[in-house]
VMD Tcl script that builds the backbone (N, CA, C; Angstrom):
set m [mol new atoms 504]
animate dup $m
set s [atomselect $m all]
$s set {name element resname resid chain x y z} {
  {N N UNK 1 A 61.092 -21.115 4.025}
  {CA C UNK 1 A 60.182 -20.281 4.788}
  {C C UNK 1 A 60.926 -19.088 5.385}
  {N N UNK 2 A 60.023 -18.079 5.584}
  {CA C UNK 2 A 60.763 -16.833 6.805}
  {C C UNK 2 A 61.421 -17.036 7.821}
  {N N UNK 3 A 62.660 -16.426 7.968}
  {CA C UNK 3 A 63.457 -16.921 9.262}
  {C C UNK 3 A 62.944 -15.236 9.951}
  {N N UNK 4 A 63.389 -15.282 10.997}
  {CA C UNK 4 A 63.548 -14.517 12.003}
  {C C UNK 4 A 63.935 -12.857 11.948}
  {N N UNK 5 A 65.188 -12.886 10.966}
  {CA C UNK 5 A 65.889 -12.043 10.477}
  {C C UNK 5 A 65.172 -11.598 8.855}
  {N N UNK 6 A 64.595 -12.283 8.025}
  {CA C UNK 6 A 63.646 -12.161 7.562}
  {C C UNK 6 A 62.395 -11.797 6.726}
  {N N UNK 7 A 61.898 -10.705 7.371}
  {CA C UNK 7 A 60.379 -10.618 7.426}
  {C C UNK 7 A 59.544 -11.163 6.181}
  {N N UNK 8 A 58.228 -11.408 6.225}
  {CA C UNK 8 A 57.525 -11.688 5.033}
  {C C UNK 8 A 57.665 -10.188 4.176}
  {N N UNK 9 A 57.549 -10.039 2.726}
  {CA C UNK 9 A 57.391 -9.044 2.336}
  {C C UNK 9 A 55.962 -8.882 1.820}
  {N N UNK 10 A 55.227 -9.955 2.144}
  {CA C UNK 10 A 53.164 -10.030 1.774}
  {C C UNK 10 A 52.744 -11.194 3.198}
  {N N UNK 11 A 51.700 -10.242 3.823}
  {CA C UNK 11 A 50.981 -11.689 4.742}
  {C C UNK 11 A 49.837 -11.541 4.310}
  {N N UNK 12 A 48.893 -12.874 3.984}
  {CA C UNK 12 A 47.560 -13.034 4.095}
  {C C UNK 12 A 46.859 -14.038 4.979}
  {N N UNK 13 A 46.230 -13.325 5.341}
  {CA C UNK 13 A 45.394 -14.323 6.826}
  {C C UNK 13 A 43.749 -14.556 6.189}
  {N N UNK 14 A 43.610 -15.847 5.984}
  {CA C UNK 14 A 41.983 -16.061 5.812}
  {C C UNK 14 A 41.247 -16.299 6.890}
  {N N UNK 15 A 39.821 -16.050 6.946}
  {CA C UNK 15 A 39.214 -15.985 8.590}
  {C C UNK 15 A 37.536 -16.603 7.936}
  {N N UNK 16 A 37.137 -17.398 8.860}
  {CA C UNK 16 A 35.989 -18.145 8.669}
  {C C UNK 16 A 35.382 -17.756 9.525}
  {N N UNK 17 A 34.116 -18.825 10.036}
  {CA C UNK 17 A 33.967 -18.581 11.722}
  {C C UNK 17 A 34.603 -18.881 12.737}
  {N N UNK 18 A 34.815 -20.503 12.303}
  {CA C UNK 18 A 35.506 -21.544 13.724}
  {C C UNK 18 A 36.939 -21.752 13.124}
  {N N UNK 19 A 37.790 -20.931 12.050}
  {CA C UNK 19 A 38.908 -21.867 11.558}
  {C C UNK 19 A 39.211 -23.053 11.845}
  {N N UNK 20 A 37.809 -24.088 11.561}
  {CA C UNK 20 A 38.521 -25.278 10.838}
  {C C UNK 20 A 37.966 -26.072 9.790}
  {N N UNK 21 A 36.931 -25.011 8.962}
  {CA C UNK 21 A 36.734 -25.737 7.545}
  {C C UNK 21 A 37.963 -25.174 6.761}
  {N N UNK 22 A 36.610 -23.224 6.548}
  {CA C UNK 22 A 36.788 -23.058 5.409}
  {C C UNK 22 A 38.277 -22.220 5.173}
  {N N UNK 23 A 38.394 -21.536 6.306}
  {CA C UNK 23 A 39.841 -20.554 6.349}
  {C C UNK 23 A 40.994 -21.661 6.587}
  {N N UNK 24 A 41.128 -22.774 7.259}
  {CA C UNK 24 A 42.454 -23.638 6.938}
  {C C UNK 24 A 42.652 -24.379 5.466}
  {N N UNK 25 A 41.562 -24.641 5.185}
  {CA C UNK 25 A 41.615 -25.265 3.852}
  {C C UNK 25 A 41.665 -23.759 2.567}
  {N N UNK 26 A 41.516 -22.756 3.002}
  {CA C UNK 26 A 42.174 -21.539 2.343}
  {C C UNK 26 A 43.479 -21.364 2.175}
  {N N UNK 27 A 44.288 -21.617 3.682}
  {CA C UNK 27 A 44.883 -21.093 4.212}
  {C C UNK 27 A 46.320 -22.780 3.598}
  {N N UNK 28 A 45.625 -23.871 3.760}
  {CA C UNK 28 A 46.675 -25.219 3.013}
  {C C UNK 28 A 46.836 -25.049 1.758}
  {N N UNK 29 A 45.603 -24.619 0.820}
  {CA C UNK 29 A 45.812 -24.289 -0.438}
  {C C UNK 29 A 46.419 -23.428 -0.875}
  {N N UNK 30 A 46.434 -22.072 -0.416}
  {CA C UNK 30 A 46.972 -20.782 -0.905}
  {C C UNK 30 A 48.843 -21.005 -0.573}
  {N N UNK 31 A 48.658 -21.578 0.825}
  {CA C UNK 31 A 50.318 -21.316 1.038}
  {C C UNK 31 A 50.918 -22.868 0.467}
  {N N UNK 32 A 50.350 -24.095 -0.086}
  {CA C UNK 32 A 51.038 -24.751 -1.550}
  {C C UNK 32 A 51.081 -23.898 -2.787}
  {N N UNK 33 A 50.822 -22.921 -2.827}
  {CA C UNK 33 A 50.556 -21.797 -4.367}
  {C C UNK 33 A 51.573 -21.542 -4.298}
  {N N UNK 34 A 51.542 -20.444 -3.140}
  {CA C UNK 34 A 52.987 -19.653 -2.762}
  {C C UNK 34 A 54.217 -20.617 -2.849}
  {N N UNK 35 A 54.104 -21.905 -1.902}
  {CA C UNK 35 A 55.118 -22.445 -2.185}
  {C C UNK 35 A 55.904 -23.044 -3.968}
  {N N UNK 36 A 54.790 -23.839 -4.704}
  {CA C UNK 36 A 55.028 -23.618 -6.145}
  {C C UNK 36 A 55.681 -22.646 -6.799}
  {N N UNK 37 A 55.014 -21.220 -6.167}
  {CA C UNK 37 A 55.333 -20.549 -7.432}
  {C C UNK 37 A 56.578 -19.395 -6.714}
  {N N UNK 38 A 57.233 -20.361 -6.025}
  {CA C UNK 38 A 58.850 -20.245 -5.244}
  {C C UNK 38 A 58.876 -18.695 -4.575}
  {N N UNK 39 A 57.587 -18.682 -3.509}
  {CA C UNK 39 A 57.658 -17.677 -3.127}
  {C C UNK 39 A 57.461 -17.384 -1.458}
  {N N UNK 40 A 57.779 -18.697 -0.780}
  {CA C UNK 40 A 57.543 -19.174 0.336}
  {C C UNK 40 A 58.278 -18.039 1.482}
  {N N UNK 41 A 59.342 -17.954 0.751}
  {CA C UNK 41 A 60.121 -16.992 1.777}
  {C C UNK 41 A 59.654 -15.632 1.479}
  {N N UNK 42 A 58.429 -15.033 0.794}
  {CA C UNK 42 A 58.394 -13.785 0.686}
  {C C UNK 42 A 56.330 -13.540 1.382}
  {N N UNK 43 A 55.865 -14.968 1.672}
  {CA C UNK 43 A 54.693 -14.540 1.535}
  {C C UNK 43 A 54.250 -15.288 2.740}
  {N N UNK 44 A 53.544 -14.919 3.705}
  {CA C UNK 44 A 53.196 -15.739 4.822}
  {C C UNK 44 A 51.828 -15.650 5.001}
  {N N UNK 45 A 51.213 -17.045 5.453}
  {CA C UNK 45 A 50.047 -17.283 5.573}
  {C C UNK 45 A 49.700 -17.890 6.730}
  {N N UNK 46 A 48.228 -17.457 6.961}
  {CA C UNK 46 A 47.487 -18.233 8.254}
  {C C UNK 46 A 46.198 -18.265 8.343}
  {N N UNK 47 A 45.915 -18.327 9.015}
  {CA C UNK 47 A 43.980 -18.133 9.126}
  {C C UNK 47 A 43.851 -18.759 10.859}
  {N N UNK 48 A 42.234 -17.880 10.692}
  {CA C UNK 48 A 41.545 -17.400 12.051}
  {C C UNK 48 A 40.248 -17.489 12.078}
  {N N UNK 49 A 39.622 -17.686 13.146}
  {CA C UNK 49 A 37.781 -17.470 13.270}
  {C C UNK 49 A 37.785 -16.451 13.388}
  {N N UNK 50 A 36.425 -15.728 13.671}
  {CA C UNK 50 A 35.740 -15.122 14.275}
  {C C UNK 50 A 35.487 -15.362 15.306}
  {N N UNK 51 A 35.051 -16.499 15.644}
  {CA C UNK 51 A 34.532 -16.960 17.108}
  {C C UNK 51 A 35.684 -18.007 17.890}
  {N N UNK 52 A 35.700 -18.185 18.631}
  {CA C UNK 52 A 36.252 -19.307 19.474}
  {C C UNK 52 A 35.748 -20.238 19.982}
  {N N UNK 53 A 35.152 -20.714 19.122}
  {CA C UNK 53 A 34.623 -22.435 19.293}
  {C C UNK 53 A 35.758 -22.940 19.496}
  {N N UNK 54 A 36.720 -23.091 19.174}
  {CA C UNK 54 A 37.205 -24.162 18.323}
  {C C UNK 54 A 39.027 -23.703 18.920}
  {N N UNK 55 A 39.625 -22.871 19.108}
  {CA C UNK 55 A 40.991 -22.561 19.768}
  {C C UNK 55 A 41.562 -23.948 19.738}
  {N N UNK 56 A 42.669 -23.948 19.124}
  {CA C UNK 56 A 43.643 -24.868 19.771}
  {C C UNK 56 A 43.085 -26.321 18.642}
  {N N UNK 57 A 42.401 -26.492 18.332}
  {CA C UNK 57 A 41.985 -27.659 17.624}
  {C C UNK 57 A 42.327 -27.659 16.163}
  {N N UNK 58 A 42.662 -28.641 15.534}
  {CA C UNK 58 A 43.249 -29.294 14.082}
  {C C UNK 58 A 41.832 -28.857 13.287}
  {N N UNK 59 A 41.919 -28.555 12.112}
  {CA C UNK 59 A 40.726 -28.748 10.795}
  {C C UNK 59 A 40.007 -29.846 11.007}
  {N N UNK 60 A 39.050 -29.730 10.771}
  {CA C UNK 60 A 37.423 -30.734 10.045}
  {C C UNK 60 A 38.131 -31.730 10.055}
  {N N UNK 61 A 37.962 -32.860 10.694}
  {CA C UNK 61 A 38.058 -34.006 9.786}
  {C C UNK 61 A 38.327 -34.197 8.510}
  {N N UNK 62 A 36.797 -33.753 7.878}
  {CA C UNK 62 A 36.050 -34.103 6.729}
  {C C UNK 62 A 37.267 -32.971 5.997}
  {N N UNK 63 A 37.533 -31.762 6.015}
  {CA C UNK 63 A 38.149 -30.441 5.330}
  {C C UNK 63 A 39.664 -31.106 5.324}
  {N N UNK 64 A 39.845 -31.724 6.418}
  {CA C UNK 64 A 41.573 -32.553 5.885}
  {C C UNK 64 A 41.176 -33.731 4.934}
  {N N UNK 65 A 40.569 -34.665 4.905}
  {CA C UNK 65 A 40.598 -35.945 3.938}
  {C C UNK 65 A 40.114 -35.560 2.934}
  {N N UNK 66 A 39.367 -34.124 2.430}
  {CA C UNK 66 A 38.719 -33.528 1.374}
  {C C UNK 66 A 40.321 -33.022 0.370}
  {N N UNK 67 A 40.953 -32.501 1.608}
  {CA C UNK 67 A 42.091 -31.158 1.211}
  {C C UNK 67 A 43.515 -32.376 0.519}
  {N N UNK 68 A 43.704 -33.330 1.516}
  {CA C UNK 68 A 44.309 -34.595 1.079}
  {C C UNK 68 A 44.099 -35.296 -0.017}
  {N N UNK 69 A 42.871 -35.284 -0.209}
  {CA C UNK 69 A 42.771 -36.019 -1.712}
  {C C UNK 69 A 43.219 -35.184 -2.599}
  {N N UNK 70 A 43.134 -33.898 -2.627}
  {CA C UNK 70 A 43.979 -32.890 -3.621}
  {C C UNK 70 A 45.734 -32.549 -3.425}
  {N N UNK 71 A 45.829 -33.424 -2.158}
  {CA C UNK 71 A 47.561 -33.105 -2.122}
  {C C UNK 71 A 47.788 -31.890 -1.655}
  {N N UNK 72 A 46.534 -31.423 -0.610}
  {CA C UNK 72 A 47.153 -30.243 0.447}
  {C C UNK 72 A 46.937 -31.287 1.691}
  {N N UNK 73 A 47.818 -30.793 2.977}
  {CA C UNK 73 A 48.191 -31.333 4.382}
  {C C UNK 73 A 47.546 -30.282 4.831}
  {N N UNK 74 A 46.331 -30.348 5.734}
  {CA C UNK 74 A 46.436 -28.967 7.054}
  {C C UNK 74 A 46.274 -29.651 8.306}
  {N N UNK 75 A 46.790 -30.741 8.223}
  {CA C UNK 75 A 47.108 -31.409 9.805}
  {C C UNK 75 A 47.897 -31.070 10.575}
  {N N UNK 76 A 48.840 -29.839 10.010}
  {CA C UNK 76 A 49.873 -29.297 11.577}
  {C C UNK 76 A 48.855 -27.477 11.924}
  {N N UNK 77 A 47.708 -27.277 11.569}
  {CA C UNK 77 A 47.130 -26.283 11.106}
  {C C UNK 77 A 46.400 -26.469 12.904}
  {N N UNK 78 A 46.211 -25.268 13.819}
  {CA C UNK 78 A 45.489 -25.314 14.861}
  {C C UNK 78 A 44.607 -24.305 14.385}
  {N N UNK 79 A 43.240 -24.541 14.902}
  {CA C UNK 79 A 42.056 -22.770 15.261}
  {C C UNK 79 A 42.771 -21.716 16.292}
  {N N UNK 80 A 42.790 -20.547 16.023}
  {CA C UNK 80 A 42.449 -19.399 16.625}
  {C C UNK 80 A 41.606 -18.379 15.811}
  {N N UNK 81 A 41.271 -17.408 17.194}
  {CA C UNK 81 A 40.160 -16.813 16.869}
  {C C UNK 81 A 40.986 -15.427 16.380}
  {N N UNK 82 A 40.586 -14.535 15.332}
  {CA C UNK 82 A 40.924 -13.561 15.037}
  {C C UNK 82 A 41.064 -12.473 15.830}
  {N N UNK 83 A 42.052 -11.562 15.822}
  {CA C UNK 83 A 42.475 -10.403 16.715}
  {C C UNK 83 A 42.738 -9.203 16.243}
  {N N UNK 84 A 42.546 -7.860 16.844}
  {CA C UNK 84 A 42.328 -6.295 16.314}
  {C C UNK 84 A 44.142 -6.285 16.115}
  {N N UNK 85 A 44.910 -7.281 16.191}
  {CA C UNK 85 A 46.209 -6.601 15.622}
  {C C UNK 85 A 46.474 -7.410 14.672}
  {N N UNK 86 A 45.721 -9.288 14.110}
  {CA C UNK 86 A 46.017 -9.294 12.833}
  {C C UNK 86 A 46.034 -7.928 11.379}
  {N N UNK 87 A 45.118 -7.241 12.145}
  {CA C UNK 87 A 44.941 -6.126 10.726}
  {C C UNK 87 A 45.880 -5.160 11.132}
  {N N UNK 88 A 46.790 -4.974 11.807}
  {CA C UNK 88 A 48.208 -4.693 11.613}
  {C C UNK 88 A 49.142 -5.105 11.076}
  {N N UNK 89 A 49.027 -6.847 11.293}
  {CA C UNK 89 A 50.341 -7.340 10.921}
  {C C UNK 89 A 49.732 -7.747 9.238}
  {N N UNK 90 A 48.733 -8.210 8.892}
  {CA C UNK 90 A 48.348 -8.992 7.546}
  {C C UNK 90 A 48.761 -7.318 6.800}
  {N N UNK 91 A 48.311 -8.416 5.091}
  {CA C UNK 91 A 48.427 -6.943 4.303}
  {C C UNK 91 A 46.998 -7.274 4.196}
  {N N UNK 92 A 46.412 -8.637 3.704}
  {CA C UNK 92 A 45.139 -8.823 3.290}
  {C C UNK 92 A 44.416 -9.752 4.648}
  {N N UNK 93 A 43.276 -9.024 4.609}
  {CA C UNK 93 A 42.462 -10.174 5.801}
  {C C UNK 93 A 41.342 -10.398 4.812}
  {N N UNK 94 A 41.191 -11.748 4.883}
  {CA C UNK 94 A 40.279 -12.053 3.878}
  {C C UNK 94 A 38.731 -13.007 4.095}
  {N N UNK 95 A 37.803 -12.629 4.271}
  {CA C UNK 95 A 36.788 -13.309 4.515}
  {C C UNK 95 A 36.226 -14.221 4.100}
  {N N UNK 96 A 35.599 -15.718 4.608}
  {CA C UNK 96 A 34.951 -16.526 3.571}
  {C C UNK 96 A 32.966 -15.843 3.400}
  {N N UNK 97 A 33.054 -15.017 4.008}
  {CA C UNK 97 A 31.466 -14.673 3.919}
  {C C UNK 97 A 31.025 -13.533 4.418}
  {N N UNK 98 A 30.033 -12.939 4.132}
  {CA C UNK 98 A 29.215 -11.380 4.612}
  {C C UNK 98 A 29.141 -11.838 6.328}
  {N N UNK 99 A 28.548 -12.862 7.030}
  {CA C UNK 99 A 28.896 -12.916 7.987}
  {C C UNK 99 A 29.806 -12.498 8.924}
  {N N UNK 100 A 30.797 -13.488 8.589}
  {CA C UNK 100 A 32.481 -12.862 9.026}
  {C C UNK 100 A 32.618 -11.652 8.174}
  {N N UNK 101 A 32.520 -11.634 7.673}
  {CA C UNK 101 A 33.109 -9.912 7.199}
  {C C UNK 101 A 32.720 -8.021 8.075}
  {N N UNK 102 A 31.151 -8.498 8.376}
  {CA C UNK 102 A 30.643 -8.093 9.285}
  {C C UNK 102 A 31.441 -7.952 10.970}
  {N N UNK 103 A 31.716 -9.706 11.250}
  {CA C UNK 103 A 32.232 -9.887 12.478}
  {C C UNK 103 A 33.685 -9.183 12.470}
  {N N UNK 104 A 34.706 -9.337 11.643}
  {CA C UNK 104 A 35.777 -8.957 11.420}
  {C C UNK 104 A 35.724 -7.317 11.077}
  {N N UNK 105 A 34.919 -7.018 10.481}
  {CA C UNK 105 A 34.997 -5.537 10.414}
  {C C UNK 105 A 35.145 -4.814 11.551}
  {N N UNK 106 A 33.959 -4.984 12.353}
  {CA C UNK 106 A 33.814 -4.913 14.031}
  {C C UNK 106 A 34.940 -4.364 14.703}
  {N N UNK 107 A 35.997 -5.673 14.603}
  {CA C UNK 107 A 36.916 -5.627 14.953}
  {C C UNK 107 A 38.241 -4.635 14.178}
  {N N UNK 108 A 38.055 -4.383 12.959}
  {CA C UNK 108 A 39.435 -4.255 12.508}
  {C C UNK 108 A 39.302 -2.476 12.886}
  {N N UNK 109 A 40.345 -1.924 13.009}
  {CA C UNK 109 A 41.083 -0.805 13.268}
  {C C UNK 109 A 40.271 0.140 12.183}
  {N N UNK 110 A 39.802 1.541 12.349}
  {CA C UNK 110 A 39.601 1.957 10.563}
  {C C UNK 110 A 40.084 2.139 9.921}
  {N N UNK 111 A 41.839 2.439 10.217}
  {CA C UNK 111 A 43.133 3.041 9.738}
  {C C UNK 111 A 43.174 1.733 9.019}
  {N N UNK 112 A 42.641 0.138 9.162}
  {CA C UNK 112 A 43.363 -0.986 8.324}
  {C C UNK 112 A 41.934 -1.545 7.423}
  {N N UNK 113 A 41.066 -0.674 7.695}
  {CA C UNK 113 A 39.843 -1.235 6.767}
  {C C UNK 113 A 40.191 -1.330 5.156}
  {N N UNK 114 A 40.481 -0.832 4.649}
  {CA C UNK 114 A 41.189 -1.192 3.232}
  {C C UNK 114 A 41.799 -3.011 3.724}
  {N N UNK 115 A 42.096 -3.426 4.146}
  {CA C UNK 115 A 42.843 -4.738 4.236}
  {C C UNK 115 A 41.964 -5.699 4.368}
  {N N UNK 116 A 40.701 -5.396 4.746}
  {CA C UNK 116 A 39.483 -6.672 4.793}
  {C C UNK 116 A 38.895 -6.349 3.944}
  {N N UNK 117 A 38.776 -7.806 3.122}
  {CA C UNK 117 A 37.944 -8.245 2.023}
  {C C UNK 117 A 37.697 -9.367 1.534}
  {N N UNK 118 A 36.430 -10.079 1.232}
  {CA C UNK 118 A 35.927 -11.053 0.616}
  {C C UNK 118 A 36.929 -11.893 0.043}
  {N N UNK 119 A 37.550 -13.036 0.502}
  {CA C UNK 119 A 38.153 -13.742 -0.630}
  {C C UNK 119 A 37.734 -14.360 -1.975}
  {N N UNK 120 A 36.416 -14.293 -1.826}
  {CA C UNK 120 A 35.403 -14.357 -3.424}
  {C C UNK 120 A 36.120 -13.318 -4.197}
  {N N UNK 121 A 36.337 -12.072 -3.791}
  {CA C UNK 121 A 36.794 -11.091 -4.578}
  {C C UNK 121 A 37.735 -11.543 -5.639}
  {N N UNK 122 A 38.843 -12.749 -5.118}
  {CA C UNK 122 A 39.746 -13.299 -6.041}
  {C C UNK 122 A 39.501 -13.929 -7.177}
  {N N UNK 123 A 37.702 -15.377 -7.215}
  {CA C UNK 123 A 37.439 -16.061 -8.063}
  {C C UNK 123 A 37.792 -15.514 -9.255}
  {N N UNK 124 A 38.230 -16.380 -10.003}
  {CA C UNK 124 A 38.394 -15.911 -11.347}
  {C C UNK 124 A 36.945 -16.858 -12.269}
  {N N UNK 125 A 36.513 -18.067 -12.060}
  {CA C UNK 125 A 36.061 -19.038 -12.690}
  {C C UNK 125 A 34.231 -19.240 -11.714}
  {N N UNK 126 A 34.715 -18.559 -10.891}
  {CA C UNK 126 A 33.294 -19.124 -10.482}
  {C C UNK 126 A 32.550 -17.843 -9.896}
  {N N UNK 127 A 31.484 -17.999 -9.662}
  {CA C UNK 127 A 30.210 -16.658 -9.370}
  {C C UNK 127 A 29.675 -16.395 -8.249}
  {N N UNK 128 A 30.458 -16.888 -7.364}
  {CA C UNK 128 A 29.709 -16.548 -6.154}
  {C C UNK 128 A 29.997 -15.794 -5.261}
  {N N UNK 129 A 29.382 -15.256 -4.048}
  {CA C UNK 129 A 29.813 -13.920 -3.568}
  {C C UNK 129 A 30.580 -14.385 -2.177}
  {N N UNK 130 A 30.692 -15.433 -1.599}
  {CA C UNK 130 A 31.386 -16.346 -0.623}
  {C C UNK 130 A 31.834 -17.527 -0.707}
  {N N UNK 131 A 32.234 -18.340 0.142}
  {CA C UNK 131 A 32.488 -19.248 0.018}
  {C C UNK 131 A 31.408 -20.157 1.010}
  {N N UNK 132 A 30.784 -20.703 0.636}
  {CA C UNK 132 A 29.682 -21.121 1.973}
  {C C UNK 132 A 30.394 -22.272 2.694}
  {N N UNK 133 A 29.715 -22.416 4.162}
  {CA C UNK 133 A 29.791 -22.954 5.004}
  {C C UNK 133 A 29.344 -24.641 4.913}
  {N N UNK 134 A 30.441 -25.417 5.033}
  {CA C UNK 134 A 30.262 -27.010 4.734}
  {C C UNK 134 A 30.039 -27.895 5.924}
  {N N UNK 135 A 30.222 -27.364 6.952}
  {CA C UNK 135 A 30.110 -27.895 8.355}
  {C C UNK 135 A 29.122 -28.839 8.085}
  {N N UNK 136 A 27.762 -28.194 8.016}
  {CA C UNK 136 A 26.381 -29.072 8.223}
  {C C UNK 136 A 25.902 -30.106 7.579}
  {N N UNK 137 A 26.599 -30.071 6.514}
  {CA C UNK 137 A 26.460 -30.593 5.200}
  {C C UNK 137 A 27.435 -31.899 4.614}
  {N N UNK 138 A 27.128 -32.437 3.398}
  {CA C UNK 138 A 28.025 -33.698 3.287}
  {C C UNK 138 A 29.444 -33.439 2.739}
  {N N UNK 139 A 29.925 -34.123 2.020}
  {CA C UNK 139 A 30.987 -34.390 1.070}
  {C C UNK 139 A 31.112 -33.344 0.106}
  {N N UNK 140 A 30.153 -32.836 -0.544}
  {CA C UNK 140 A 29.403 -32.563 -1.813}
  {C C UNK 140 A 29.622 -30.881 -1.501}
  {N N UNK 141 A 29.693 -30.601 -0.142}
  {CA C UNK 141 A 29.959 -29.026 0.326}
  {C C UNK 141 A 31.814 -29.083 0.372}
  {N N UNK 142 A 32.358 -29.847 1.159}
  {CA C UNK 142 A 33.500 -30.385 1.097}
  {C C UNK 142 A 34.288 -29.661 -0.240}
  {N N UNK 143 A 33.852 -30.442 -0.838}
  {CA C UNK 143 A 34.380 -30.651 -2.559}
  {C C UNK 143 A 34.122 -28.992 -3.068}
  {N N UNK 144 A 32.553 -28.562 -2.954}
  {CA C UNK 144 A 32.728 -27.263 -3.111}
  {C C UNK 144 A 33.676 -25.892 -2.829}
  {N N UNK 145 A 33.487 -26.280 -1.512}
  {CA C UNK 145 A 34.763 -25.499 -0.621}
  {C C UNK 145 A 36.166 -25.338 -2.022}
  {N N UNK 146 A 36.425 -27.009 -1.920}
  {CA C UNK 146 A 37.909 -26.732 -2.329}
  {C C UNK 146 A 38.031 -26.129 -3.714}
  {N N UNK 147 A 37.129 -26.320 -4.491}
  {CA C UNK 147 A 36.533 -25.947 -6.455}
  {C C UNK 147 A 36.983 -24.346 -5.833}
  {N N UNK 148 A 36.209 -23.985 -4.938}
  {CA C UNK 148 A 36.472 -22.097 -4.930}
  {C C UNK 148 A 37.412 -21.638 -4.556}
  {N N UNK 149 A 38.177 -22.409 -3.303}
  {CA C UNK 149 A 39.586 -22.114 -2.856}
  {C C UNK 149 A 40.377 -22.564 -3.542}
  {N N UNK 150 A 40.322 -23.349 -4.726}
  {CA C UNK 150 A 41.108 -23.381 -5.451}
  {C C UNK 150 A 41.239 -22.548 -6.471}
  {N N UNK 151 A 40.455 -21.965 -6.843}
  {CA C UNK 151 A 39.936 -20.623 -7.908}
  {C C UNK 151 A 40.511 -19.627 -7.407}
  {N N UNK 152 A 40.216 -18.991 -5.948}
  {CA C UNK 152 A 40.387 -17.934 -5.804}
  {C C UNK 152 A 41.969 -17.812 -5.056}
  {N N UNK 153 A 42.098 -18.857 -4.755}
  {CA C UNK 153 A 44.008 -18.980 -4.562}
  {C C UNK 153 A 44.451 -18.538 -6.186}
  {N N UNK 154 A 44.235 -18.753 -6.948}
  {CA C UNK 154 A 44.725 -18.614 -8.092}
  {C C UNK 154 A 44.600 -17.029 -8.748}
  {N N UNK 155 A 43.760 -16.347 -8.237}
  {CA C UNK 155 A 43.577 -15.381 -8.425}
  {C C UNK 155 A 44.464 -14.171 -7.596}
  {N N UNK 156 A 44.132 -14.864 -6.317}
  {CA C UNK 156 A 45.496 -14.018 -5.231}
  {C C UNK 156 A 46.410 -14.215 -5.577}
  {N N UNK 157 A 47.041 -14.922 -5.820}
  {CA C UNK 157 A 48.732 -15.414 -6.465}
  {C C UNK 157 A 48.781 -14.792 -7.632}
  {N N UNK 158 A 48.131 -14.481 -8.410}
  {CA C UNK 158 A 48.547 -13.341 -9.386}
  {C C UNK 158 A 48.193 -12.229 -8.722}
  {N N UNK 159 A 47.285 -11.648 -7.844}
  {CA C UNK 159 A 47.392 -10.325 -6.867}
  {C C UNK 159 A 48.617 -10.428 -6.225}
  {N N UNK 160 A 48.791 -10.888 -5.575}
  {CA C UNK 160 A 50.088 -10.653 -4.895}
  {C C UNK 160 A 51.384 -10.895 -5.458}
  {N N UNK 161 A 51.769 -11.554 -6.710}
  {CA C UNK 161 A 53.021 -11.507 -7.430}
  {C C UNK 161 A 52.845 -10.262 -8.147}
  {N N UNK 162 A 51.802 -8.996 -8.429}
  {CA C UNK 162 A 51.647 -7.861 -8.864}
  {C C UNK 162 A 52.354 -6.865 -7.784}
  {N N UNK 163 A 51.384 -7.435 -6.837}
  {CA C UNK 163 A 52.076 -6.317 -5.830}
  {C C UNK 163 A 53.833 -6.475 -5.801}
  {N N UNK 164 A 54.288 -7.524 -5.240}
  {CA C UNK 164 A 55.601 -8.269 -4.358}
  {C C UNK 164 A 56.389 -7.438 -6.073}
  {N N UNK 165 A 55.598 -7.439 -7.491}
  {CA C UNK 165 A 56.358 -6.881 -8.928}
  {C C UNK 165 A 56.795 -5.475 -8.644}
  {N N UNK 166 A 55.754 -4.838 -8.258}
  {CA C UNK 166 A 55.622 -3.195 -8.146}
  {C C UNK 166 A 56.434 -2.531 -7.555}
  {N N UNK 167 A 56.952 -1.610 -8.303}
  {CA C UNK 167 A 58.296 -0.666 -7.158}
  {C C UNK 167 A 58.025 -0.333 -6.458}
  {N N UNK 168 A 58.617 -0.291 -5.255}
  {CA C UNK 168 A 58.650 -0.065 -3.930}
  {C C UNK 168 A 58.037 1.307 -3.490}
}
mol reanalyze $m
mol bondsrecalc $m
mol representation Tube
mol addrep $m
């Protein structure tokens, strides 16, 4: 991982509402990618709400024993709510929905509006324009969640090994 001395040379921050479905289980999947594809020390990840329900609290239940059965951990993973200087520090802020994207826009700087965008944008395999919201819902949303974050992790990880390629 990044030490101190350091810096990431790519950050991506995913943002939900309450970060603790859909942006930690973004956010466990994408940074096992990075780690695989031996790039841990160059790429840093996190995720955030929109709202502050939720500060300070671990993922879903249901979004860890979902994320576990696939062999991601987001049990050391806390909620916070998103802030007008993540879109300073991220390169990508990435939304699970028109909702948040809306809410996060709000917020972001205009000088960093290029940096928020849909993490659907990444899917490679599947058609949808978000990632919907599993809170309310059973198992069966759960499972969905991870089918798309697993898609569209796959898609960023070739975005960002393009960029991290590209001369400086």
């Amino acid at each position: 991982m990044n030490t101190p001395h350091t810096p990431p040379d790519f950050r991506v921050l995913f943002v939900c509402m309450g970060n603790i479905c859909r942006s930690p289980t973004a956010h466990g999947v994408f940074e096992a990618k990075v780690l695989e594809a031996g790039l841990a020390d160059r790429v840093q990840v996190d995720s955030a709400g929109t709202h502050s329900y939720h500060v300070g609290a671990p993922p879903d239940a249901r979004s860890q024993k979902h994320a576990l059965q696939r062999g991601y951990d987001l049990s050391t993973q806390r909620a916070r709510q998103l802030t007008a200087q993540d879109f300073e520090v991220f390169d990508l802020v990435l939304v699970m929905d028109w909702e948040n994207f809306v809410l996060a826009e709000r917020l972001c700087p205009p000088v960093h509006a290029k940096k928020l965008r849909r993490f659907a944008e990444f899917f490679q395999q599947h058609d949808s324009p978000v990632v919907p919201d599993p809170y309310q819902g059973g198992p069966k949303g759960f499972e969905a969640v991870l089918d798309l974050v697993e898609d569209g992790s796959a898609g960023l990880l070739a975005h960002v090994q393009r960029v991290l390629a590209a001369p400086g």
